[in-house]
N, CA, C and O atoms as CSV, one atom per row, in Angstrom:
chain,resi,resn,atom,element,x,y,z
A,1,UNK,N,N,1.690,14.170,-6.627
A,1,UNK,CA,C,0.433,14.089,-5.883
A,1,UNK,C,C,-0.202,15.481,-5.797
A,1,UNK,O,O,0.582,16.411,-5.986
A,2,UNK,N,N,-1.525,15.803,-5.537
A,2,UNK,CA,C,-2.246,16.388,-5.706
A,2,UNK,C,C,-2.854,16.953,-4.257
A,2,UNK,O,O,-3.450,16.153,-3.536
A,3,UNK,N,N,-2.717,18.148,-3.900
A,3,UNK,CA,C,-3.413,18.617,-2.719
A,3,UNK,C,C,-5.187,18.624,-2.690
A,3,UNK,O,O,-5.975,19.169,-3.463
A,4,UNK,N,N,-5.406,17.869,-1.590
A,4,UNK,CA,C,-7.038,17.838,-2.050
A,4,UNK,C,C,-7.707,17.431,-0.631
A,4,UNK,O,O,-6.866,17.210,0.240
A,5,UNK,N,N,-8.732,17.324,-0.329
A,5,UNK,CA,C,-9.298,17.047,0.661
A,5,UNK,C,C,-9.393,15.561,1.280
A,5,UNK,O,O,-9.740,14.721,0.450
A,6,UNK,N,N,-9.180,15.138,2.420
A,6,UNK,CA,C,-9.139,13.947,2.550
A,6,UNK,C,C,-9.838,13.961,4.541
A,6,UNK,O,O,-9.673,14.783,5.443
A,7,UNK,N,N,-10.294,13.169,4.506
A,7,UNK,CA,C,-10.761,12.785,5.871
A,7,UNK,C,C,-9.877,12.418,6.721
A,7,UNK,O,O,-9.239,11.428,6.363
A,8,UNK,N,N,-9.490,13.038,8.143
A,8,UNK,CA,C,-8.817,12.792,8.831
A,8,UNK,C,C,-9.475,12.110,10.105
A,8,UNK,O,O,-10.581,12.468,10.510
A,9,UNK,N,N,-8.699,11.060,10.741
A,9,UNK,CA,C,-9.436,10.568,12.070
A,9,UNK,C,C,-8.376,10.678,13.137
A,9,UNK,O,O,-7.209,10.296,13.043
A,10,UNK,N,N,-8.841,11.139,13.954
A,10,UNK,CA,C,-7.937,11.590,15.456
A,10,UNK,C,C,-8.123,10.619,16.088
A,10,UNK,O,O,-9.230,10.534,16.618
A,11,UNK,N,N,-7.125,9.481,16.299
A,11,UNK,CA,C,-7.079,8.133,17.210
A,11,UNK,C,C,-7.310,8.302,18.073
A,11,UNK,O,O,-8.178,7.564,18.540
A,12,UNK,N,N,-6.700,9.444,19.016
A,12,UNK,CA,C,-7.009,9.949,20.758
A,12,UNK,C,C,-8.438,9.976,20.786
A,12,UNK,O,O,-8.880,9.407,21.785
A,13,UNK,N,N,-9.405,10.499,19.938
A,13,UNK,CA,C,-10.687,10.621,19.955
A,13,UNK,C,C,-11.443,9.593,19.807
A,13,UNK,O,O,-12.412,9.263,20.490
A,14,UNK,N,N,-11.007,9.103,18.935
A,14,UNK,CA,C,-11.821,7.571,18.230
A,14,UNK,C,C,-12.487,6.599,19.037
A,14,UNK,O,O,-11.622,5.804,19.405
A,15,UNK,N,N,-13.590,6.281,19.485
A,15,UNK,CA,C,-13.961,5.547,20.379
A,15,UNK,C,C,-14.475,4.085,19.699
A,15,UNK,O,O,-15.056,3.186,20.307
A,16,UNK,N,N,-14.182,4.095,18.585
A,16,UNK,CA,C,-14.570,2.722,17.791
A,16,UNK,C,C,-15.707,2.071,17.565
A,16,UNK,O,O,-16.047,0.910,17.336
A,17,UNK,N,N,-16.272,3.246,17.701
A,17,UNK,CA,C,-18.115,2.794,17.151
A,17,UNK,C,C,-18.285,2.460,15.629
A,17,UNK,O,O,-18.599,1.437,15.020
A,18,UNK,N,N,-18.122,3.079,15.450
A,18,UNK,CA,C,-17.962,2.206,13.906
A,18,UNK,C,C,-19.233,3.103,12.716
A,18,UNK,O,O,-19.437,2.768,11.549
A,19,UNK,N,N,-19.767,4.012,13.294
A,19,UNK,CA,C,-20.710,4.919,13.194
A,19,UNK,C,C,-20.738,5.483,11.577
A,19,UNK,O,O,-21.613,5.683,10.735
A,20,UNK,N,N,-19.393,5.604,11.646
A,20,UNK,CA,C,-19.026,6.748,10.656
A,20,UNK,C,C,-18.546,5.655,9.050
A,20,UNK,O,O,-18.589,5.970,7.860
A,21,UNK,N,N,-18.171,4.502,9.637
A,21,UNK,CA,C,-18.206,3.525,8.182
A,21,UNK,C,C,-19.606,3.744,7.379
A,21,UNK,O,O,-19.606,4.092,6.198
A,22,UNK,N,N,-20.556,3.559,7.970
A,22,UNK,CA,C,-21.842,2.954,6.978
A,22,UNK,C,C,-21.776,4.312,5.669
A,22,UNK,O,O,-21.716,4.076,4.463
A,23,UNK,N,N,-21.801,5.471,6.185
A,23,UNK,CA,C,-21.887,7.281,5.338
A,23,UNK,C,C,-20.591,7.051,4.554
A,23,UNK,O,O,-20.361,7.798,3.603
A,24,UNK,N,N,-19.783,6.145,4.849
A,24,UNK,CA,C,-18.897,6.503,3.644
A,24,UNK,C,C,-18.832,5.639,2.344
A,24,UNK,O,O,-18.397,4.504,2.148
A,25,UNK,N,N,-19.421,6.574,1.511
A,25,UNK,CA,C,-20.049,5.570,0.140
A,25,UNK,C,C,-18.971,5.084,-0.876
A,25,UNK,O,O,-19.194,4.645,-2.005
A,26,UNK,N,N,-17.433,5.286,-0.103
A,26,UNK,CA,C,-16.803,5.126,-1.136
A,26,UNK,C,C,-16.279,3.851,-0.469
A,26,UNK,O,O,-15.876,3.021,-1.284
A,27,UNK,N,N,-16.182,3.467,0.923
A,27,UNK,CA,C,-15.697,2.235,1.195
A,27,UNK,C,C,-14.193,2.937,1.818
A,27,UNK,O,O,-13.228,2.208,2.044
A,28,UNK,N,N,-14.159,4.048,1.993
A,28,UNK,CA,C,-12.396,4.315,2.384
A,28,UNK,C,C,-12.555,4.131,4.093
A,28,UNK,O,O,-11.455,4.045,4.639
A,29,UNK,N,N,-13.583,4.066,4.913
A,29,UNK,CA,C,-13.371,3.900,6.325
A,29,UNK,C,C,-13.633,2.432,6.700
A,29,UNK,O,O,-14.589,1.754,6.325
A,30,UNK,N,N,-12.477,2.002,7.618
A,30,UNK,CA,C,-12.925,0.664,8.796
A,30,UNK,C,C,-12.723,0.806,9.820
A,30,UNK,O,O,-12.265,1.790,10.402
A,31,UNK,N,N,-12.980,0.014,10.123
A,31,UNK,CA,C,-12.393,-0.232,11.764
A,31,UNK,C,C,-11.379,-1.426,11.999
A,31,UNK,O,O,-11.686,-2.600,12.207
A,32,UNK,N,N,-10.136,-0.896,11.926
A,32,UNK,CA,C,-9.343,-1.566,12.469
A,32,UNK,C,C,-8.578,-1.432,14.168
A,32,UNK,O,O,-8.127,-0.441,14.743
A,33,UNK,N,N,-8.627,-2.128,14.383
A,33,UNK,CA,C,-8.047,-2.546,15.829
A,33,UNK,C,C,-8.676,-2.108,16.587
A,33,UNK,O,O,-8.165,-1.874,17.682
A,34,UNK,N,N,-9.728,-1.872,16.414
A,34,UNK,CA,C,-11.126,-0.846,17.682
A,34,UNK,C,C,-11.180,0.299,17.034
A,34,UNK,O,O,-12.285,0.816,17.204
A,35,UNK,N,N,-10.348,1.050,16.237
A,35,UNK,CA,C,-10.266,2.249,15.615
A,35,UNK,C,C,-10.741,2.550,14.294
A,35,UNK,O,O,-10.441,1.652,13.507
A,36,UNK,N,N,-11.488,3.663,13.685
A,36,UNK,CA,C,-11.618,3.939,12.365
A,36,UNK,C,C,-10.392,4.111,11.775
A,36,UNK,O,O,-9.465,4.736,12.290
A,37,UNK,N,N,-10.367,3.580,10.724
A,37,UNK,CA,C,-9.023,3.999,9.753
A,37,UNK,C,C,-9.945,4.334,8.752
A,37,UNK,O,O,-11.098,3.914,8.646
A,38,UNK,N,N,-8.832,5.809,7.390
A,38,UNK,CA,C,-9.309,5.718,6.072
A,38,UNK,C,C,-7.986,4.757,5.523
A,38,UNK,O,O,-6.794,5.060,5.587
A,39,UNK,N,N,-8.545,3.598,5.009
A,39,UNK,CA,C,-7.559,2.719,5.052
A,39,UNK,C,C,-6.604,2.792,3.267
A,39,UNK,O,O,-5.634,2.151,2.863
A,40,UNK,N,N,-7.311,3.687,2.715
A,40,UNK,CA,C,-6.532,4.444,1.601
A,40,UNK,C,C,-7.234,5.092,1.129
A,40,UNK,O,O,-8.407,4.900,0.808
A,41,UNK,N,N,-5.908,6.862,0.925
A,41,UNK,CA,C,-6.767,7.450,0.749
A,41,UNK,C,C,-6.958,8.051,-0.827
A,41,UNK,O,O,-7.389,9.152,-1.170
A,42,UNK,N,N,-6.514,7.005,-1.595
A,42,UNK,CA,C,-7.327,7.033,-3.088
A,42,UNK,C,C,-8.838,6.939,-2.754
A,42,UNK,O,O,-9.552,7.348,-3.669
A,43,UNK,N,N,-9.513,6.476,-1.607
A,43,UNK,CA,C,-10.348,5.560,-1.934
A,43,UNK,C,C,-11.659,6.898,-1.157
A,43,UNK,O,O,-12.882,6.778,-1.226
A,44,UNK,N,N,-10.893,8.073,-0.477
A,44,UNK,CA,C,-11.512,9.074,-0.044
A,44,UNK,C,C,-11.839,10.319,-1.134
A,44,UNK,O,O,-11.049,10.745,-1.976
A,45,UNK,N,N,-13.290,10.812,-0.881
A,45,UNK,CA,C,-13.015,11.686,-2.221
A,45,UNK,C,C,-13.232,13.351,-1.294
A,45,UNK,O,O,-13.297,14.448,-1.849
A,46,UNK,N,N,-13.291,13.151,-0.121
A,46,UNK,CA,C,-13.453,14.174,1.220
A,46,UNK,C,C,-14.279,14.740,1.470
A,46,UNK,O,O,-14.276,15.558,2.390
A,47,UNK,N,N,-15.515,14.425,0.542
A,47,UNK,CA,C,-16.534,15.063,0.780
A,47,UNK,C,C,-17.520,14.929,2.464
A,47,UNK,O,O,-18.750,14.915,2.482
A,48,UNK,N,N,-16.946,14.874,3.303
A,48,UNK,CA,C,-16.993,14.501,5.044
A,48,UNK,C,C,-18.511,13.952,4.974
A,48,UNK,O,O,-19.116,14.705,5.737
A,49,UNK,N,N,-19.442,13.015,4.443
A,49,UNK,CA,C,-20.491,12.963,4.905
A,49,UNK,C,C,-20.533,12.277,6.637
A,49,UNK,O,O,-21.401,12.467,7.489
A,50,UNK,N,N,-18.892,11.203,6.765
A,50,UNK,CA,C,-18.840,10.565,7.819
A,50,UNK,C,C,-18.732,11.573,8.882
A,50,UNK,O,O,-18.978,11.103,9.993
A,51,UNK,N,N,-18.484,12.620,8.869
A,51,UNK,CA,C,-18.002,13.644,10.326
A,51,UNK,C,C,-19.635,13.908,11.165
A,51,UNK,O,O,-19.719,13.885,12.393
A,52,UNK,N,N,-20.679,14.118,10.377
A,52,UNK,CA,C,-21.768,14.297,11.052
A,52,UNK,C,C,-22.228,12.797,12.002
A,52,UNK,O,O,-23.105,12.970,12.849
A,53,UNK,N,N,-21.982,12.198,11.940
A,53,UNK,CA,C,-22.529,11.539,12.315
A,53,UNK,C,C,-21.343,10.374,13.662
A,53,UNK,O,O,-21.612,9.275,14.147
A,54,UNK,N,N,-19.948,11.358,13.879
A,54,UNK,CA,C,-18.879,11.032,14.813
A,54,UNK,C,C,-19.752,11.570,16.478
A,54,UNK,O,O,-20.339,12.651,16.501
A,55,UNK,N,N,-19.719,10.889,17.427
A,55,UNK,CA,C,-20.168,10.851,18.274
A,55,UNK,C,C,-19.001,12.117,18.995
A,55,UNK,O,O,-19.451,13.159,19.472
A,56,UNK,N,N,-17.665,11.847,18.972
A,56,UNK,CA,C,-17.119,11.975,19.570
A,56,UNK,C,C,-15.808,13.181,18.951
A,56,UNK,O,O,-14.696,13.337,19.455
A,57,UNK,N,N,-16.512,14.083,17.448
A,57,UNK,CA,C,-15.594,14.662,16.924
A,57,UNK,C,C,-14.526,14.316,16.632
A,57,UNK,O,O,-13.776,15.270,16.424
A,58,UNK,N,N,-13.868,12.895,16.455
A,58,UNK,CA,C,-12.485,12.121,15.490
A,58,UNK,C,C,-12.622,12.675,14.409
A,58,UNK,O,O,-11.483,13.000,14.076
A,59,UNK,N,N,-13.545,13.085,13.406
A,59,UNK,CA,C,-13.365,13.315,12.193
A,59,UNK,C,C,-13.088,14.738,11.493
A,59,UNK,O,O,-13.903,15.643,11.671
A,60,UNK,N,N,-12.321,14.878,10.958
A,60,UNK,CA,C,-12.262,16.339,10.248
A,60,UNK,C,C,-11.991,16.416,8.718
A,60,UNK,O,O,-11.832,15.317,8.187
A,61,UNK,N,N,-11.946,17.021,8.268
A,61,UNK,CA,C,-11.614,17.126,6.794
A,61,UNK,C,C,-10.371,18.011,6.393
A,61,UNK,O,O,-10.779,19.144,6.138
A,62,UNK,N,N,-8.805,17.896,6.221
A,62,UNK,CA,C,-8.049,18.340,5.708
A,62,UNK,C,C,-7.606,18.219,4.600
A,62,UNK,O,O,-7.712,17.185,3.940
A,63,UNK,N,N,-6.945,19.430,4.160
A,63,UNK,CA,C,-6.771,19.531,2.860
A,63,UNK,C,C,-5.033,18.964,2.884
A,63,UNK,O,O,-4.412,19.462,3.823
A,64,UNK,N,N,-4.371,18.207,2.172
A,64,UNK,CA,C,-2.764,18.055,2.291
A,64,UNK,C,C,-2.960,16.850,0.409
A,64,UNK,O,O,-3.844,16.355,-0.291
A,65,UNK,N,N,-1.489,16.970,0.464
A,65,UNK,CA,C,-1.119,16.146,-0.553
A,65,UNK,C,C,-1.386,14.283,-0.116
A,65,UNK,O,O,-1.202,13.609,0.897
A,66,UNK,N,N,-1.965,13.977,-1.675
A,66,UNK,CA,C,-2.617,13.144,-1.521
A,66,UNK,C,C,-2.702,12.000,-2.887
A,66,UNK,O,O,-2.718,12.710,-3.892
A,67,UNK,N,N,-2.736,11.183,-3.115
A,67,UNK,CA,C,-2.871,10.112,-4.385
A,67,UNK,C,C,-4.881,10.910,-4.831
A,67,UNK,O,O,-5.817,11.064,-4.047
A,68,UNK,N,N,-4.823,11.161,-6.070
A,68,UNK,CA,C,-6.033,11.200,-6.711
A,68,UNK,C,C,-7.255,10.175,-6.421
A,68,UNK,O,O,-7.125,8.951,-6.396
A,69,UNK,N,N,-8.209,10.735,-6.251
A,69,UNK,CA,C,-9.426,9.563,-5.883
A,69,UNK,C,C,-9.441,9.138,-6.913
A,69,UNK,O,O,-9.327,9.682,-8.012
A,70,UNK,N,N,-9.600,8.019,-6.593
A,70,UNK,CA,C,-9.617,6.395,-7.509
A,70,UNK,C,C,-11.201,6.234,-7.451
A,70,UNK,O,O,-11.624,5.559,-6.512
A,71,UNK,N,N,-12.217,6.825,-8.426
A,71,UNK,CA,C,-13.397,6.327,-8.411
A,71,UNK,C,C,-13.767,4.896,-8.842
A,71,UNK,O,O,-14.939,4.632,-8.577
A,72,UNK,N,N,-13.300,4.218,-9.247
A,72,UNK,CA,C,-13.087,2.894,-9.871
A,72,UNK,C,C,-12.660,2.179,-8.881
A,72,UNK,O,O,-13.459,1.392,-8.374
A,73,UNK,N,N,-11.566,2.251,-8.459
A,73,UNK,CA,C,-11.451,1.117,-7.127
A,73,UNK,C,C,-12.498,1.634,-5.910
A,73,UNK,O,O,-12.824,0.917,-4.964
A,74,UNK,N,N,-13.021,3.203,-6.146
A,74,UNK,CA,C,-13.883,2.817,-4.656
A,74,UNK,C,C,-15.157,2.126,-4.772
A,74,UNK,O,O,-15.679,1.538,-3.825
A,75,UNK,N,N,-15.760,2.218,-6.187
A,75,UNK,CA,C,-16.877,1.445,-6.831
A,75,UNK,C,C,-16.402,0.069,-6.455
A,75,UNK,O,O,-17.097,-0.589,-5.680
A,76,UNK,N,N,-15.378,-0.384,-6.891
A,76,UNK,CA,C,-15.657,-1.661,-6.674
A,76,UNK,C,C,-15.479,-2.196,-5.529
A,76,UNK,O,O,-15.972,-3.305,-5.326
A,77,UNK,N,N,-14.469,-1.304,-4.151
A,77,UNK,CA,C,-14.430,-1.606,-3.039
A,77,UNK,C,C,-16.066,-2.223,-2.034
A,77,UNK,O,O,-16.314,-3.132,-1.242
A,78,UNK,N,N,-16.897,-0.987,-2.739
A,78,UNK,CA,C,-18.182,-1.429,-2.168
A,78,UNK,C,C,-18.977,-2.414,-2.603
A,78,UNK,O,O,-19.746,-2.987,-1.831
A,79,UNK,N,N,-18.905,-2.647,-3.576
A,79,UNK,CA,C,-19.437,-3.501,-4.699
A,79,UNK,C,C,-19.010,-4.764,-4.211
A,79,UNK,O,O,-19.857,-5.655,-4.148
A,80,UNK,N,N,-17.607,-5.047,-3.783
A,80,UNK,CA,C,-17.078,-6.408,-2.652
A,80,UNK,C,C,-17.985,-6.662,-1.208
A,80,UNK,O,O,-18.238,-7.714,-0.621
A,81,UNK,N,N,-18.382,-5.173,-0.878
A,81,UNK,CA,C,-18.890,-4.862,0.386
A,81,UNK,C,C,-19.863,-4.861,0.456
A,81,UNK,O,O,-20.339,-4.697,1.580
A,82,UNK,N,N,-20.667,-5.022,-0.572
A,82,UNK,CA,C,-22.672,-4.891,-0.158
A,82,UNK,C,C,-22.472,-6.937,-0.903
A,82,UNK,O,O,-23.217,-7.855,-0.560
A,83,UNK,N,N,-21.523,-7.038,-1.703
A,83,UNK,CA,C,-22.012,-8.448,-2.170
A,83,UNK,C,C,-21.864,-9.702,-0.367
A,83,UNK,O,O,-22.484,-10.731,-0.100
A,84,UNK,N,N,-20.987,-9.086,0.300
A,84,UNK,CA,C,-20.482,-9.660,1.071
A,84,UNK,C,C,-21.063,-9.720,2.409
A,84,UNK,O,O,-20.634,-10.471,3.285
A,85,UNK,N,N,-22.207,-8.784,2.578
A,85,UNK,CA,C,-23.133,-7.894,3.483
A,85,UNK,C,C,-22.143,-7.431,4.780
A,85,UNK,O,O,-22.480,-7.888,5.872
A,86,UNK,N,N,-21.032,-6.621,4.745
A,86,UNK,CA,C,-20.465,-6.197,5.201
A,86,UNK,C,C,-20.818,-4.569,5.583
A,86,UNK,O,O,-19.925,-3.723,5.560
A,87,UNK,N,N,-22.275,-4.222,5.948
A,87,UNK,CA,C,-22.338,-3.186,6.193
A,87,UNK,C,C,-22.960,-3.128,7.818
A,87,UNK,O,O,-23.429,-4.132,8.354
A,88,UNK,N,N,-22.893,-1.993,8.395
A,88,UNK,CA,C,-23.708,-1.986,9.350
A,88,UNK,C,C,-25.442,-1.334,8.957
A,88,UNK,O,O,-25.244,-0.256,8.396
A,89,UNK,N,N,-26.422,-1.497,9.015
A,89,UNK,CA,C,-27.410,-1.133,8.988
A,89,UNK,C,C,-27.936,-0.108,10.220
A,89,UNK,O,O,-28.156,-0.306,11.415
A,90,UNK,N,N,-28.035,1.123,9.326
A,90,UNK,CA,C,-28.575,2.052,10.014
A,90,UNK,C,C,-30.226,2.067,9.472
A,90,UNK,O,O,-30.684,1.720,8.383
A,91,UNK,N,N,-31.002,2.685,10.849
A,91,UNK,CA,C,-32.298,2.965,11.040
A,91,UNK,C,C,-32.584,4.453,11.456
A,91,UNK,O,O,-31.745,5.072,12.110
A,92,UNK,N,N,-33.926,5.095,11.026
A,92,UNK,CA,C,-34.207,6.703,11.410
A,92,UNK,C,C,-34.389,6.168,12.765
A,92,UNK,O,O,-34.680,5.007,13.057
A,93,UNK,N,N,-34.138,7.366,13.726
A,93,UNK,CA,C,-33.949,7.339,15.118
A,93,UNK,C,C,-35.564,7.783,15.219
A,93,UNK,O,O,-36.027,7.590,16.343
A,94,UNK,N,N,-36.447,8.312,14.297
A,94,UNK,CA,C,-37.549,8.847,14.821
A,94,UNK,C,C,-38.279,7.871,14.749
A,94,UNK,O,O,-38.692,7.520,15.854
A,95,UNK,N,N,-38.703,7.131,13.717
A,95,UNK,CA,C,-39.706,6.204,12.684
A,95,UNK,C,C,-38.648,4.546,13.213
A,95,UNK,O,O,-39.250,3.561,13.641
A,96,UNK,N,N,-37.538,4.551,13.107
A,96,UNK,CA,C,-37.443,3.320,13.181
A,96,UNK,C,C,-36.945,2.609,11.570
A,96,UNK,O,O,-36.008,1.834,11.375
A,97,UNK,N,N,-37.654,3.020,10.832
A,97,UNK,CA,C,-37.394,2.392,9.317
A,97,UNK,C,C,-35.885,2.052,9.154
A,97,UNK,O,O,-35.290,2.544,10.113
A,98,UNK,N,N,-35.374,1.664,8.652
A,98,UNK,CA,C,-33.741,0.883,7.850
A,98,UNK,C,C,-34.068,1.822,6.805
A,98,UNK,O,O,-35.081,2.390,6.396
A,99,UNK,N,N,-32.410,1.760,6.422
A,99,UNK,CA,C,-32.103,2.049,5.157
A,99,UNK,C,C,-32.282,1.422,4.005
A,99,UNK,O,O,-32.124,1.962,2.910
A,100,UNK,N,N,-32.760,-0.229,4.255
A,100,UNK,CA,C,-33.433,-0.922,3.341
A,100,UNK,C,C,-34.681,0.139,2.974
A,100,UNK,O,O,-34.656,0.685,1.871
A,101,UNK,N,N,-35.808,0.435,3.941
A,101,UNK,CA,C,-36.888,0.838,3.147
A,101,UNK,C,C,-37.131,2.496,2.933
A,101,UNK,O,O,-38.170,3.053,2.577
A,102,UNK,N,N,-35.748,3.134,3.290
A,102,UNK,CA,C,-35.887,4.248,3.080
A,102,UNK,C,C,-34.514,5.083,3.124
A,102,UNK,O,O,-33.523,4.686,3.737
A,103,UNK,N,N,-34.565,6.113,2.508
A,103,UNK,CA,C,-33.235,7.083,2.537
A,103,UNK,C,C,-33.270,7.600,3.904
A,103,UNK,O,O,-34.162,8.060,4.617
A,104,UNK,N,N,-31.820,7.346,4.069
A,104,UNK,CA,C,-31.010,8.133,5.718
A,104,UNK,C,C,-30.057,8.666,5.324
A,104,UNK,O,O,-29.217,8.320,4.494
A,105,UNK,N,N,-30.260,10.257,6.417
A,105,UNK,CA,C,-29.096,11.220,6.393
A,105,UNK,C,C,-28.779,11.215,7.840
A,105,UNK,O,O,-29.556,10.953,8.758
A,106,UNK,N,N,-27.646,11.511,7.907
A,106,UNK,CA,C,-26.878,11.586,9.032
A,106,UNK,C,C,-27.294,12.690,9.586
A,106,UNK,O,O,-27.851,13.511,8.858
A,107,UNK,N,N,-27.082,13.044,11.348
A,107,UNK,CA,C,-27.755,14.169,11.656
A,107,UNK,C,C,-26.929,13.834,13.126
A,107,UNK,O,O,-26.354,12.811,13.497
A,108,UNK,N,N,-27.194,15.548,13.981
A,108,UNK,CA,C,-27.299,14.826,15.111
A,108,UNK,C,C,-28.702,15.954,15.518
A,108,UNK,O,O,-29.147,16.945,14.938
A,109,UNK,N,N,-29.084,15.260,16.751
A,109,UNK,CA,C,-30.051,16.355,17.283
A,109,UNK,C,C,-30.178,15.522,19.103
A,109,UNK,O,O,-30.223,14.311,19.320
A,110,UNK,N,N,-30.196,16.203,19.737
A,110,UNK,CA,C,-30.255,16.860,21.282
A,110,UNK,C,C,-28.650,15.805,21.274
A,110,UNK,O,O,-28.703,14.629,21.636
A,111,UNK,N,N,-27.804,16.218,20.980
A,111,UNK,CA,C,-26.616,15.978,21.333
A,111,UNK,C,C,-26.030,14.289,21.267
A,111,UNK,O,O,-25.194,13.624,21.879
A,112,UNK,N,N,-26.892,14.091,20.279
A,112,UNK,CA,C,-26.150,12.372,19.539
A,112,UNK,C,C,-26.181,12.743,18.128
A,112,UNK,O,O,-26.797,13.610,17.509
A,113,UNK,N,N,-25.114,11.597,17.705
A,113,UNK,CA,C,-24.674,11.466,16.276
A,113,UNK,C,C,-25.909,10.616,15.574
A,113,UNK,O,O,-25.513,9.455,15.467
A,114,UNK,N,N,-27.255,10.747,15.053
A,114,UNK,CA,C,-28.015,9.493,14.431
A,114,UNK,C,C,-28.012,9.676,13.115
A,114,UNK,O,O,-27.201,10.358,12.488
A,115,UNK,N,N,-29.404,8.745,12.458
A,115,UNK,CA,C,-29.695,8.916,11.520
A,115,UNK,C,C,-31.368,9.112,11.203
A,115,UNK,O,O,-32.100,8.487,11.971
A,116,UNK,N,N,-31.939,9.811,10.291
A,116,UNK,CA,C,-33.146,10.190,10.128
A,116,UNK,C,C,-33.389,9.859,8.505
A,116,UNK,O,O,-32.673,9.592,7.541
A,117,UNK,N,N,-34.766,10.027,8.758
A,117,UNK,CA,C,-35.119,9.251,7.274
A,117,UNK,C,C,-35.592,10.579,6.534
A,117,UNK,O,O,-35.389,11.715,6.964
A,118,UNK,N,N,-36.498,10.139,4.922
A,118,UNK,CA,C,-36.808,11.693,4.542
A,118,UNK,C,C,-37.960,11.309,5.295
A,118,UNK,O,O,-37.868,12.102,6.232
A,119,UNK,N,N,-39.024,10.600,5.527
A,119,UNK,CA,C,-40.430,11.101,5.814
A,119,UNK,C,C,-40.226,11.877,7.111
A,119,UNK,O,O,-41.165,12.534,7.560
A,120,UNK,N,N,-38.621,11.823,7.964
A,120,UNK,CA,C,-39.553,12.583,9.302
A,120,UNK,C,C,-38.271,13.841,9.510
A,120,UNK,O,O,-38.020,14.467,10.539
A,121,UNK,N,N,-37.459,13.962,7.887
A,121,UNK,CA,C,-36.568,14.987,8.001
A,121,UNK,C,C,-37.279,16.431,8.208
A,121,UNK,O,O,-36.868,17.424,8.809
A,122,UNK,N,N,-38.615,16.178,7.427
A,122,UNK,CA,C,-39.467,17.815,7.539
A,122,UNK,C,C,-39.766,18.023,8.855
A,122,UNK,O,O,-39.779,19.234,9.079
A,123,UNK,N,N,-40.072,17.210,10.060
A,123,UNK,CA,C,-40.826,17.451,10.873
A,123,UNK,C,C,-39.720,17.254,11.780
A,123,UNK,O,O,-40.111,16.793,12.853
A,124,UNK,N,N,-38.184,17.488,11.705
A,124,UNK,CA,C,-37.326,17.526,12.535
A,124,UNK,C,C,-36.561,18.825,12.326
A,124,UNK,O,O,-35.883,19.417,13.166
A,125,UNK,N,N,-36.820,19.214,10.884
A,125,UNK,CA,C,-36.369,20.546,10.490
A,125,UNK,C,C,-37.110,21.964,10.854
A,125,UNK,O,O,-36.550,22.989,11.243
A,126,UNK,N,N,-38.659,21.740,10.606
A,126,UNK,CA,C,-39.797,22.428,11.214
A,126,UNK,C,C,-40.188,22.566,12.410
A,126,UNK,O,O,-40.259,23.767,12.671
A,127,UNK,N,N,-40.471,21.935,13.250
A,127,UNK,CA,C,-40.720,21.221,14.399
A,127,UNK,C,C,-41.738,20.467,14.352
A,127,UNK,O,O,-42.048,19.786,15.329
């Protein structure tokens, strides 16, 4: 096995919002038992997009020995998961829009975990 980055979730922390599934594009986070799990971590490639958007700091990114990301099973993990509509749908916190009609990045701003779209990323970055 291979030392590499992998997403870690701190159970003590975890408040089971479920927040941090939708950002992970590979399909490696759920929620099991009220809790996020990375429920394998072939299926993590660690690039943390889920940590921005943890309400409650559970998430971190460590580096330790690990099974190689499996880009192929995480493709198709999701590929089970959008056929199945097993996602949560996030919306920009400013505008309102879904991720149906527009790109969302994770963010937080005055002290929540949301999401923002591009039309109102300039005018949250600028003022």
């Amino acid at each position: 096995m291979a030392v590499r980055s992998i997403v870690k979730i701190d159970e003590e922390l975890c408040n089971g919002c479920g927040l941090c599934v939708t950002p992970c594009a590979e399909g490696a986070i759920e929620l099991v038992d009220g809790k996020a799990k990375v429920v394998k971590d072939e299926l993590c490639d660690g690039a943390g997009f889920c940590l921005a958007v943890c309400p409650t700091g559970a998430l971190t990114v460590e580096k330790r020995e690990a099974p190689e990301f499996d880009e192929e099973a995480a493709a198709g993990r999701v590929a089970a998961k959008l056929a199945a509509a097993v996602t949560i749908q996030q919306h920009c916190f400013a505008c309102g829009r879904s991720e149906m009609d527009a790109v969302l990045f994770p963010c937080r701003t005055q002290g929540e975990s949301t999401w923002v779209c591009v039309k109102c990323l300039p005018a949250l970055i600028h003022g």
